[in-house]
GUGUVO-111862 format. One line per 8 residues: their letters; for each residue x, y, z of N, C-alpha, C. Coordinates in nm, 3 decimals. Layout:
A> X:Y:Z:X:Y:Z:X:Y:Z  ...
// end
This chain:
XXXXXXXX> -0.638:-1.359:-0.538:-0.622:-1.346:-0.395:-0.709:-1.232:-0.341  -0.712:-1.130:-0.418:-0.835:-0.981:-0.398:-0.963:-1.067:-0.363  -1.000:-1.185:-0.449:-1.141:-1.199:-0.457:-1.151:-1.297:-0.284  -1.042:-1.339:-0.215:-1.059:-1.448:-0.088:-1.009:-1.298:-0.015  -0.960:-1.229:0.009:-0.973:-1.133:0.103:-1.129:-1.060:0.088  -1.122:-1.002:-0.044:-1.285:-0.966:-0.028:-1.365:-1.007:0.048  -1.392:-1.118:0.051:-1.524:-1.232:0.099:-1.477:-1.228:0.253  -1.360:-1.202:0.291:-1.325:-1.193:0.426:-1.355:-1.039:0.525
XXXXXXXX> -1.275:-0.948:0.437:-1.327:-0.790:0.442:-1.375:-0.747:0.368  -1.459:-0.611:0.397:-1.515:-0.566:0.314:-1.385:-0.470:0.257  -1.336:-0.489:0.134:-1.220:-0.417:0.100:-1.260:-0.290:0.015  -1.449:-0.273:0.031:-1.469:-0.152:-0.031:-1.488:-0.045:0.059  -1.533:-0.106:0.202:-1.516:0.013:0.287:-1.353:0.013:0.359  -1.225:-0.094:0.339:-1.142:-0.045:0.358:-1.072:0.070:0.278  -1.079:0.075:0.192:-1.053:0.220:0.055:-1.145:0.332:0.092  -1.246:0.291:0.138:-1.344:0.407:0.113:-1.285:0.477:0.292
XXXXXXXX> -1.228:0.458:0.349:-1.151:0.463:0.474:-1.024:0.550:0.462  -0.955:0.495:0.357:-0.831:0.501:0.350:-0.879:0.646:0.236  -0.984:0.676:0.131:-0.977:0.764:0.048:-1.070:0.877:0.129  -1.076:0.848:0.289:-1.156:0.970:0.351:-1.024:1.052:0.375  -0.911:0.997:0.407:-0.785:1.062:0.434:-0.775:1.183:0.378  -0.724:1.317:0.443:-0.723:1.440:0.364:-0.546:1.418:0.322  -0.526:1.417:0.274:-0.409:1.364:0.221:-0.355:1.467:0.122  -0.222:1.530:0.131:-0.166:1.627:-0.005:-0.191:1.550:-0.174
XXXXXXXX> -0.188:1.641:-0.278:-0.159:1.634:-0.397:-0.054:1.507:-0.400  -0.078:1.402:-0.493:0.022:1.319:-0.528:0.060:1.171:-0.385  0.018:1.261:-0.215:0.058:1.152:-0.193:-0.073:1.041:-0.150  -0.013:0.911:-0.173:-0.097:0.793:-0.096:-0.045:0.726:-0.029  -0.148:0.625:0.016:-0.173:0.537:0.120:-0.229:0.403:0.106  -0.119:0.263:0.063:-0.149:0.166:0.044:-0.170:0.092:0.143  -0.244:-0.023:0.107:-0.234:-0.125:0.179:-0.172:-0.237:0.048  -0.057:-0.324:0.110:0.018:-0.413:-0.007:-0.004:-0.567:0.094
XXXXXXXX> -0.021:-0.678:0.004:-0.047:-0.813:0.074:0.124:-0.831:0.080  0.140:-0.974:0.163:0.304:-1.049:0.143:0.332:-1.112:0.014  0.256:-1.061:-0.105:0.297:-1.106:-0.224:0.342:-1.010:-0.303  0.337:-0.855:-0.253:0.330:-0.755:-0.313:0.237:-0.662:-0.391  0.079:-0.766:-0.399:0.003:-0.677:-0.440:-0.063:-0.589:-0.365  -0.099:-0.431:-0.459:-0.156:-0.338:-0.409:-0.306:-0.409:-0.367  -0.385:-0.415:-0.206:-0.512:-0.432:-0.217:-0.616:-0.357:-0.170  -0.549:-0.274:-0.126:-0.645:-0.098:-0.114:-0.555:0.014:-0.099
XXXXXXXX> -0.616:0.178:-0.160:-0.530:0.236:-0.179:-0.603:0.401:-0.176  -0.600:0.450:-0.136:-0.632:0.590:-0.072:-0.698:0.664:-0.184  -0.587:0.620:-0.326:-0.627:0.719:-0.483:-0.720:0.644:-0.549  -0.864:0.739:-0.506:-1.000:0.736:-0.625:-0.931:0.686:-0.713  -0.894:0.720:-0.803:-0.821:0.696:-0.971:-0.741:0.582:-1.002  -0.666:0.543:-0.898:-0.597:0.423:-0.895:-0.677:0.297:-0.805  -0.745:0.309:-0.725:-0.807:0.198:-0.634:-0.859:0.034:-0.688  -0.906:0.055:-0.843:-0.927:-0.043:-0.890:-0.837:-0.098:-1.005
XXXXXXXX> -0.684:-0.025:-0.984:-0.582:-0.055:-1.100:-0.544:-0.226:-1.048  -0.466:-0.280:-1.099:-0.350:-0.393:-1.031:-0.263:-0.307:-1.028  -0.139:-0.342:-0.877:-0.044:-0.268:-0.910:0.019:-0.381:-0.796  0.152:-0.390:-0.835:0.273:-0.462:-0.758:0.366:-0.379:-0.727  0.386:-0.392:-0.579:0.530:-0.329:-0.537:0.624:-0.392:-0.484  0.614:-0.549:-0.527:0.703:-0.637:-0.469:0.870:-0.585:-0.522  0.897:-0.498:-0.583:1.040:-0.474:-0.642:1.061:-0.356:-0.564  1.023:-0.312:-0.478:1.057:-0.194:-0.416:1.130:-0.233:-0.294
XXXXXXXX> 1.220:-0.155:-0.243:1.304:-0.194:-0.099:1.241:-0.192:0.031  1.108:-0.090:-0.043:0.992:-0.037:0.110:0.969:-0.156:0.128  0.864:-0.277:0.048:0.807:-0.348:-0.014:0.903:-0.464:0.078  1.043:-0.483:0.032:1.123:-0.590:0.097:1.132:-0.574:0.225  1.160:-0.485:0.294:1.217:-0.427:0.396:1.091:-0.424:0.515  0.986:-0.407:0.485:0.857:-0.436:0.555:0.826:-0.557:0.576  0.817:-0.664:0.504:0.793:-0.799:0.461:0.954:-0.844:0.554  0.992:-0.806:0.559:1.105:-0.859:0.664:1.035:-0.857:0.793
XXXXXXXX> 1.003:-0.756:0.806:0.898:-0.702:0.935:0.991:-0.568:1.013  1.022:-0.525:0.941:1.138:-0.365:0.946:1.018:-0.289:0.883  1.034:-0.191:0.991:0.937:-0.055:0.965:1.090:0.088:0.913  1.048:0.180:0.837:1.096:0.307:0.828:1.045:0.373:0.672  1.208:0.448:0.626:1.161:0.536:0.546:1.220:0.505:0.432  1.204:0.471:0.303:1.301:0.455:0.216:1.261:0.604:0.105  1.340:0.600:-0.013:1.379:0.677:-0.127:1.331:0.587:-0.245  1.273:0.563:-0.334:1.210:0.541:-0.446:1.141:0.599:-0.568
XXXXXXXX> 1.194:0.515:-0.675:1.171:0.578:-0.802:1.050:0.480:-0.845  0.917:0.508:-0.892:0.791:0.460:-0.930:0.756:0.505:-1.064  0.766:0.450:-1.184:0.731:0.534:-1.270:0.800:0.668:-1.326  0.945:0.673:-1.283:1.012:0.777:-1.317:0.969:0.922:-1.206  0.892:0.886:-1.124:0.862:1.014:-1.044:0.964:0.959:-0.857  0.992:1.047:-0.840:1.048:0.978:-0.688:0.965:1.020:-0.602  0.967:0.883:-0.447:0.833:0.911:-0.375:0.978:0.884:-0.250  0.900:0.952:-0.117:0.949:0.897:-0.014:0.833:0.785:0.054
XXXXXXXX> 0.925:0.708:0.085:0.759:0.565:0.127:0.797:0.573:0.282  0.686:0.586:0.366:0.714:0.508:0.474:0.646:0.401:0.492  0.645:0.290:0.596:0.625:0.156:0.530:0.646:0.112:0.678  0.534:0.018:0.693:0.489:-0.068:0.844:0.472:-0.172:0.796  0.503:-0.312:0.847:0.441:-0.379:0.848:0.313:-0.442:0.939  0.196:-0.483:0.897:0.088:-0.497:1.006:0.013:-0.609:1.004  -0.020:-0.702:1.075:-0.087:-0.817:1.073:-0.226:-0.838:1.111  -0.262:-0.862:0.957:-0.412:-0.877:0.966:-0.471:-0.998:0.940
XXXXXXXX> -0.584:-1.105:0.989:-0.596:-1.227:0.984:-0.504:-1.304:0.980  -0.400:-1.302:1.044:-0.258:-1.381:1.038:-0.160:-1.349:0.942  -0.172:-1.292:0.879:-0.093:-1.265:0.730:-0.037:-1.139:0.737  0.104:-1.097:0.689:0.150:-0.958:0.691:0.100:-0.880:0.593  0.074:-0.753:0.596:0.044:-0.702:0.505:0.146:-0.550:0.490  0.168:-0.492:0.414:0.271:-0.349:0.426:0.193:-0.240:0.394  0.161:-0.146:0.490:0.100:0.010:0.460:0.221:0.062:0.473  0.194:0.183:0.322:0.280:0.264:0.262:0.246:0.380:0.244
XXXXX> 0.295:0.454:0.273:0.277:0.601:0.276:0.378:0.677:0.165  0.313:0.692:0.047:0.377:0.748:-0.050:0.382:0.880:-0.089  0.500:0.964:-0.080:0.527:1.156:-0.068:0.598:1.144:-0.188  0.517:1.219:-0.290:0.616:1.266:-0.441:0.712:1.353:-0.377  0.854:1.350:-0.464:0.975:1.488:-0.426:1.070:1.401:-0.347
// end
């Protein structure tokens, strides 16, 4: 699905956008499709991982089309997410704003 959004946006200058962000230690800034995958993401280091957040409540709760703040455990570290949902080419997509602590 990365490779039919690609061809639609350029999803290297959406990251390269999202990783101009001056942003604290630890936190990021996703962009997640309505399937749950990560498809751009603020962290140099992570930008070209796969990553799914379809099991997260941010993740559900956006995809409803409910915006706020949830509490989450990722990897054993806890993040506070905030979480929009936003519609791009017709399709929802969820930006997440992820705060370690």
């Amino acid at each position: 699905m990365v490779g039919i959004w690609n061809g639609v946006l350029n999803l290297g200058i959406f990251n390269k956008m999202l990783q101009s962000l001056n942003l604290s230690d630890g936190t990021r800034m996703i962009y997640v499709d309505g399937n749950g995958q990560k498809i751009v993401d603020s962290n140099t280091l992570l930008s070209d991982k796969a990553e799914s957040f379809v099991n997260l409540n941010s993740f559900k709760y956006g995809i409803s089309g409910k915006n706020g703040n949830s509490t989450e455990v990722i990897n054993g570290t806890k993040f506070l997410i905030t979480y929009s949902p936003v519609e791009i080419l017709s399709n929802t997509w969820i930006v997440m704003l992820m705060q370690p602590g």
